[in-house]
C-alpha positions as CSV (number, residue, x, y, z in Angstrom):
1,X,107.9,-102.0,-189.4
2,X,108.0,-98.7,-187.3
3,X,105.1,-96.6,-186.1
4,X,105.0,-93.1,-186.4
5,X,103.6,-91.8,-183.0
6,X,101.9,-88.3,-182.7
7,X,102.0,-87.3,-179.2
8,X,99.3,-84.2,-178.4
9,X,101.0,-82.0,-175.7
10,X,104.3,-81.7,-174.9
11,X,104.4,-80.3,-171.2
12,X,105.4,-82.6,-168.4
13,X,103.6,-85.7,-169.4
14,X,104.4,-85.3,-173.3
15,X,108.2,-84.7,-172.9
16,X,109.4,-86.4,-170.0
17,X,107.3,-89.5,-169.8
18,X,105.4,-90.7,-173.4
19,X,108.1,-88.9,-175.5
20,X,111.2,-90.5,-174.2
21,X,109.8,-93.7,-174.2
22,X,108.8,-93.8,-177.0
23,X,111.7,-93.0,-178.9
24,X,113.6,-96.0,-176.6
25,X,111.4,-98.6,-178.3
26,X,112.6,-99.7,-181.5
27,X,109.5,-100.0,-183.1
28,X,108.5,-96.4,-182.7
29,X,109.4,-93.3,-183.1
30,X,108.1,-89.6,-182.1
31,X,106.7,-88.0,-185.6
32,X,104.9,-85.7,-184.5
33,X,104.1,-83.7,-181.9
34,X,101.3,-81.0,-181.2
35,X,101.9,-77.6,-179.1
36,X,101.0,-73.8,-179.2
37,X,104.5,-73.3,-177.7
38,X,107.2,-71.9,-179.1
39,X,109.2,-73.0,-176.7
40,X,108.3,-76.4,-176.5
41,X,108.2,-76.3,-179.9
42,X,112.1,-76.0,-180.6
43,X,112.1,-78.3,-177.4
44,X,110.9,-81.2,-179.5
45,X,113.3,-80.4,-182.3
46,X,115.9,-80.6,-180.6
47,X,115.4,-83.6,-178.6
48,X,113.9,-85.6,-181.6
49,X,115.0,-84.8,-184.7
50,X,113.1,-84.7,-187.8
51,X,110.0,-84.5,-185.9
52,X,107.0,-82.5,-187.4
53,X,105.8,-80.1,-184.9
54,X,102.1,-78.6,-185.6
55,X,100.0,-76.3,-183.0
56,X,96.7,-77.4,-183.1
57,X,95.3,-80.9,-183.2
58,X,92.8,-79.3,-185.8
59,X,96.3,-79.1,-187.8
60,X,96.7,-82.8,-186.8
61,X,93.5,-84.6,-187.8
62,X,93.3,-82.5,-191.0
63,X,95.9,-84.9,-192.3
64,X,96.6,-87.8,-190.2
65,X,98.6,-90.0,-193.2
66,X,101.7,-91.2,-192.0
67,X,100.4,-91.6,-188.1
68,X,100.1,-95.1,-186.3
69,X,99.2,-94.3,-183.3
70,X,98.2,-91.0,-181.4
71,X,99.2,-90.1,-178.0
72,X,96.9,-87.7,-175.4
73,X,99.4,-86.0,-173.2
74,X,97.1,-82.6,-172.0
75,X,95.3,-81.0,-169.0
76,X,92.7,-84.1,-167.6
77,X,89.7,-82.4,-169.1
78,X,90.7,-82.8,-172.7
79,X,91.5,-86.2,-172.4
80,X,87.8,-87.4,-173.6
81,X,87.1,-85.0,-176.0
82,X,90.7,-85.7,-177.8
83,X,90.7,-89.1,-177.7
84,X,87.3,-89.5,-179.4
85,X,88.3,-87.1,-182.3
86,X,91.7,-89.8,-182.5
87,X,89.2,-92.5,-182.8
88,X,87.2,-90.9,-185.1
89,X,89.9,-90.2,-187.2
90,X,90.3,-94.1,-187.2
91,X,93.6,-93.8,-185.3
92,X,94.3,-96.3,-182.3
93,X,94.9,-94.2,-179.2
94,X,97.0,-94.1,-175.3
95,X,96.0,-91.4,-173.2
96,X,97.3,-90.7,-170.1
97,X,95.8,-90.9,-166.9
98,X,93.4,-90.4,-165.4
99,X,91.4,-91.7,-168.6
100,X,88.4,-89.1,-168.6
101,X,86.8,-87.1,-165.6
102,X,83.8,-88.8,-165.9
103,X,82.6,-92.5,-165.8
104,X,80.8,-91.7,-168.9
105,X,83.5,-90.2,-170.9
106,X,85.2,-93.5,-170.0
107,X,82.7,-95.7,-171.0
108,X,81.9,-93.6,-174.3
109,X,85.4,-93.8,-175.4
110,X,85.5,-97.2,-174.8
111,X,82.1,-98.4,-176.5
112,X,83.5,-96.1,-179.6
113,X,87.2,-97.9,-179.8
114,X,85.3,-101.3,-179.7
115,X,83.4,-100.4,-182.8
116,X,85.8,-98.9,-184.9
117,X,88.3,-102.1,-184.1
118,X,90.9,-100.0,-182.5
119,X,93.5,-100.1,-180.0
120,X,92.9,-97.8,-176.9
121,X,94.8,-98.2,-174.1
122,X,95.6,-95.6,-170.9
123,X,99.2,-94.6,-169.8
124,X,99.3,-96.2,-166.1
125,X,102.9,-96.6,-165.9
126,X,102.7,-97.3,-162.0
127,X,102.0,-100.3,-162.8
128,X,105.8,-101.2,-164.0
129,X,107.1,-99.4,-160.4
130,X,109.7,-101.5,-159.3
131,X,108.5,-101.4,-155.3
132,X,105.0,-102.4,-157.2
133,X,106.1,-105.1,-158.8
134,X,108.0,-106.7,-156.3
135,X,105.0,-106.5,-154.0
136,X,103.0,-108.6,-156.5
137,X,105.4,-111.0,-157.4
138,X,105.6,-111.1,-153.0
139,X,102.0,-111.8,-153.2
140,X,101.2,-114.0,-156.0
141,X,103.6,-116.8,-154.1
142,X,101.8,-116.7,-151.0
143,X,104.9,-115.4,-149.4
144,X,102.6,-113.1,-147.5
145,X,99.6,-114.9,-146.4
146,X,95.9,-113.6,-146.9
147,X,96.8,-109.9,-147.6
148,X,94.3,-108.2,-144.9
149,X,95.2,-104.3,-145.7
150,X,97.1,-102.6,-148.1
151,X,98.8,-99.4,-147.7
152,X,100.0,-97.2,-150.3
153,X,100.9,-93.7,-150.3
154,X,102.2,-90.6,-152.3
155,X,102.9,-87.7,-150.2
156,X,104.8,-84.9,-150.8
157,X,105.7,-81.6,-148.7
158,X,105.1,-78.7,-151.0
159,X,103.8,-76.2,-148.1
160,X,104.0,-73.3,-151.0
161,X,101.6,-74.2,-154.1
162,X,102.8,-73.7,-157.3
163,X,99.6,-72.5,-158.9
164,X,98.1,-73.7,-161.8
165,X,94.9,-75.5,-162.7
166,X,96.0,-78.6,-160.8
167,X,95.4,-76.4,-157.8
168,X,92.8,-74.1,-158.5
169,X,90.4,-76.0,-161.0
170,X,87.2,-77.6,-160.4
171,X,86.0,-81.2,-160.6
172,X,84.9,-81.0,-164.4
173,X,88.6,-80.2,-165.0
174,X,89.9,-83.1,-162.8
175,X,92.2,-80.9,-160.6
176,X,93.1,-82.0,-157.2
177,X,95.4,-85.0,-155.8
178,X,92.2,-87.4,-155.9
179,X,92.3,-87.2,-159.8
180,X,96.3,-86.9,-160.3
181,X,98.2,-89.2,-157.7
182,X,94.6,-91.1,-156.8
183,X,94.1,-92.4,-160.7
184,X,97.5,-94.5,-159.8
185,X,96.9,-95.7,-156.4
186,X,93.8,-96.7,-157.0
187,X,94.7,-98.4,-159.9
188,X,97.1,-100.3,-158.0
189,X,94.8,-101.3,-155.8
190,X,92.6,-102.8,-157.9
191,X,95.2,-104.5,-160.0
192,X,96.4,-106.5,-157.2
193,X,93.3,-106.8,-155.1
194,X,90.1,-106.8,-157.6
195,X,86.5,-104.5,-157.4
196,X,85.4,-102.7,-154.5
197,X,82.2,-103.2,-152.2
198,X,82.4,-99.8,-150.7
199,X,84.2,-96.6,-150.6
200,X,85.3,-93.9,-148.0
201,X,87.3,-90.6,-149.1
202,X,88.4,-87.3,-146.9
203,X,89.5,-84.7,-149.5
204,X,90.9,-81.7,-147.8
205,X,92.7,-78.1,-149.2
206,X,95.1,-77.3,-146.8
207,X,96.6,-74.7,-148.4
208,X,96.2,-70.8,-148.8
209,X,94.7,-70.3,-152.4
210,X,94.4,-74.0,-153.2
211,X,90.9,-74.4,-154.2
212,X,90.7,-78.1,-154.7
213,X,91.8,-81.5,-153.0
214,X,95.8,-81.5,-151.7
215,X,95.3,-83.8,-149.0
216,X,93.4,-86.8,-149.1
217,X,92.4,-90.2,-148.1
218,X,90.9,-93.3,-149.4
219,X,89.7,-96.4,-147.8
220,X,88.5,-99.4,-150.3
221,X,87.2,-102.3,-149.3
222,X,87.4,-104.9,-152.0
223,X,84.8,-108.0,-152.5
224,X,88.1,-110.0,-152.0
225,X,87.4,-108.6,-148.6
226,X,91.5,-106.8,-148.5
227,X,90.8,-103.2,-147.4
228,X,93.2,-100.5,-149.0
229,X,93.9,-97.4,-147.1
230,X,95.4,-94.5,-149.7
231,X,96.6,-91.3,-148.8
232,X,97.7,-88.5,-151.6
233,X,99.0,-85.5,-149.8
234,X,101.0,-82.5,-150.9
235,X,101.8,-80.9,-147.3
236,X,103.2,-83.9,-145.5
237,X,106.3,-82.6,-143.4
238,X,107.3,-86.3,-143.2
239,X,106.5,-88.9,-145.6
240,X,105.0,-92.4,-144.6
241,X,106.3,-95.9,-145.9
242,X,105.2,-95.9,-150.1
243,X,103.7,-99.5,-149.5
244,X,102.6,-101.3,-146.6
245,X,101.2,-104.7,-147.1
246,X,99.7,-106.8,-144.3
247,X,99.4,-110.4,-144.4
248,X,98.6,-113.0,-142.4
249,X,102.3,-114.5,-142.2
250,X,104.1,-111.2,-143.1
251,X,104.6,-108.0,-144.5
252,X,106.2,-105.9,-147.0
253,X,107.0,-102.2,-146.1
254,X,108.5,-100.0,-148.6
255,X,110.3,-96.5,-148.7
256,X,110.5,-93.7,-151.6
257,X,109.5,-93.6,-154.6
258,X,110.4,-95.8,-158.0
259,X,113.4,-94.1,-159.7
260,X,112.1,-93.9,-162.5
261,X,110.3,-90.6,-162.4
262,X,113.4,-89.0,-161.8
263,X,115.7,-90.3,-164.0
264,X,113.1,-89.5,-166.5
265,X,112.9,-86.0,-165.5
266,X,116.7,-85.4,-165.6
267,X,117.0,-86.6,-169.1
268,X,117.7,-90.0,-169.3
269,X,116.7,-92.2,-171.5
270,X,115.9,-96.2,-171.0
271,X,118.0,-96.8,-173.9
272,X,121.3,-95.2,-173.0
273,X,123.0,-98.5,-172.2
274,X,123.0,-97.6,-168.6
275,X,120.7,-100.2,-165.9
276,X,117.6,-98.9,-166.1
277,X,114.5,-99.0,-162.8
278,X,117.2,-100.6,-160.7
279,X,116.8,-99.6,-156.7
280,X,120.2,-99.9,-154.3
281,X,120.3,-102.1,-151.6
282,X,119.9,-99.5,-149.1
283,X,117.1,-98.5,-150.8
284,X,115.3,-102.1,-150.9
285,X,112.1,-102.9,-148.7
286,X,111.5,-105.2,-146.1
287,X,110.3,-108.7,-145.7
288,X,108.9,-111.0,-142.8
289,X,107.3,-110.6,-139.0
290,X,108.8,-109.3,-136.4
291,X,111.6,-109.8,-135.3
292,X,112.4,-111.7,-138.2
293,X,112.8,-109.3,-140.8
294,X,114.8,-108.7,-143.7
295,X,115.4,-106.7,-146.6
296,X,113.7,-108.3,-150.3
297,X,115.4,-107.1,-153.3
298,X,113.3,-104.4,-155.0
299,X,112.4,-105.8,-159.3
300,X,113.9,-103.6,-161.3
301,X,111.2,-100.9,-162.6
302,X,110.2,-101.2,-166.3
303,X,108.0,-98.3,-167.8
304,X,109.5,-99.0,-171.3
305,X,107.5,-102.2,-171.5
306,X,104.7,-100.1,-171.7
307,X,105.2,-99.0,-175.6
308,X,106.9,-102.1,-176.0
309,X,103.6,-104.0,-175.0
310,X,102.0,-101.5,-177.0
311,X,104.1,-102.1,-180.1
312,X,103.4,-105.7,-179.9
313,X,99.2,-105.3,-179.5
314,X,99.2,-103.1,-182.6
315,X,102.2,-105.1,-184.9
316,X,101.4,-108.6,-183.6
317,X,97.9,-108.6,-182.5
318,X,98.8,-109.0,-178.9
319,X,96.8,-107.5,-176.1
320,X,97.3,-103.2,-175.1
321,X,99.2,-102.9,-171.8
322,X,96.5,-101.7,-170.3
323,X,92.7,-102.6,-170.7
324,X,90.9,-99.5,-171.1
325,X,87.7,-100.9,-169.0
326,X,89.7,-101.0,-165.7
327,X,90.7,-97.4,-166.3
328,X,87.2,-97.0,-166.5
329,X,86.5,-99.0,-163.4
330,X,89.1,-96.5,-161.6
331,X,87.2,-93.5,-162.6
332,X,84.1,-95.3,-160.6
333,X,86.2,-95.3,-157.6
334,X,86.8,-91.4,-158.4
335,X,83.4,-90.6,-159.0
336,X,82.3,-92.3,-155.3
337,X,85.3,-91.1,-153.8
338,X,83.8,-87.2,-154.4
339,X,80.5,-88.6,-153.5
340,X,81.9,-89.8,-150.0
341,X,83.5,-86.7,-149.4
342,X,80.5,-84.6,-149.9
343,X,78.2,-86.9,-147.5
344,X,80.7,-87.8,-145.4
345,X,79.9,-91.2,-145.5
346,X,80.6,-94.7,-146.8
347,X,79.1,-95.4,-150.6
348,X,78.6,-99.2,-151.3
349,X,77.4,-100.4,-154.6
């Protein structure tokens, strides 16, 4: 059995990273998909064929026979208010990160998926990052000690903004770094490392006609008692190590980012038959205490198993790939984070 997919939005998140992905599992394929473009429209026709393209999601839910599975792929705000109307269409739902802007849009949507008996699940594909999961493979054997700190970074140097409402939205939109790059690392975070006890954020706009966050940093102390330090910053002239891991008998220091995003982005697909998340040699971290250090072959990435997870929780009865609760325990995070920044101080609880 295959299930038809309808994937709402079909801008940067839609195209390069649900759509692509989807059509490399084999037990789904794109059916639909949802934009007001014209454009992206012919786009989708062309790079899935025999797809049925609508431009509303009113269009959408009016009829949703023939759909398995709906995916949210839009601007941050309309990720609550479309996955409840998926739900309520009785349709099992991924939507990509961050899962809401608020704590209680989280919670809502999952209290609603819970009693309707349906899947919901949120689109952190960081997780799958090769660099991520070599570091908690590195981890889970002890190979590192007690891990004291964690450091984990996406910067960028983009000293020219490109405009938008990443940039110049407000909170209720979820604009800013915090929300886009932050909904991973923090995720990360408390995938390998567990709840928080207290929170510290600086959220800064560096640049001319920026009008939300484009430099920030985070500092989580978890009840595990590991502190992670996060920075998200688009006007970094030089770029710090991705991952920095401090344990009590060693570390494990990474450079760059997965290649996944990339590859993505120029068209690839995980199912061309070429080796797919794989990192070069030269590209690999490092291992060990000083001076004896070495470099730790990087795991190859794997965002397909994402869907392919997914295809097994709705076809097999297996567990979603992600649990919707710690997406909402992320958003927590988000909503002290912006509290922290305001006061300027530390929020516990």
């Amino acid at each position: 059995m295959s299930l038809d997919v309808a994937v709402v939005g079909y801008g940067l998140a839609g195209s390069v990273f649900h759509a692509p992905l989807i059509a490399a599992e084999p037990r789904m394929r794109v059916a639909v998909v949802v934009t007001s473009s014209p454009e992206r429209a012919a786009q989708a026709e062309r790079e899935h064929p025999g797809v049925r393209v609508v431009a509303s999601t009113d269009e959408l839910f009016a009829d949703t026979s023939g759909i398995d599975l709906v995916v949210i792929a839009t601007p941050n705000r309309t990720h609550a208010p479309l996955a409840a109307q998926a739900l309520d269409a009785g349709l099992p739902v991924v939507v990509d990160k961050p899962f809401a802007v608020t704590v209680a849009e989280g919670a809502d949507l999952v209290e609603r998926a819970e009693q309707a008996g349906l899947a919901l699940t949120v689109f952190q594909n960081r997780r799958w990052d090769g660099d991520f999961l070599t570091g908690r493979a590195l981890i889970a054997a002890g190979r590192l000690g007690a891990v004291r700190r964690f450091e984990s970074r996406f910067e960028r140097w983009r000293p020219v903004p490109k405009g938008g409402w990443r940039e110049v939205g407000g909170a209720a939109d979820g604009a800013g770094l915090l929300f886009d790059l932050g909904s991973h690392l923090i995720d990360q975070a408390l995938t390998l490392f567990g709840p928080v006890a207290s929170v510290y954020c600086e959220l800064n706009h560096r640049r001319t006609g920026v009008q939300t966050d484009d430099d920030a940093f985070l500092a989580l102390t978890h009840t595990s008692d590991v502190r992670s330090h996060l920075w998200m910053s688009a006007v970094a002239p030089q770029l710090g190590p991705r991952f920095r891991v401090l344990g009590s008998q060693a570390a494990y220091v990474t450079y760059g980012l997965d290649p996944q995003e990339s590859a993505l982005r120029d068209g690839r697909r995980p199912d061309d038959g070429k080796p797919w998340g794989t990192v070069e040699s030269e590209h690999w971290g490092t291992f060990g205490a000083d001076p004896a250090v070495e470099p730790v072959p990087t795991i190859a990435g794997n965002y397909p198993a994402f869907y392919a997870e997914l295809a097994a929780a709705l076809l097999d009865g297996g567990k979603v790939p992600v649990d919707p609760r710690d997406a909402v325990a992320t958003l927590r995070v988000l909503e002290a984070a912006r509290r922290s920044a305001a006061e300027g101080a530390v929020v516990t609880g």
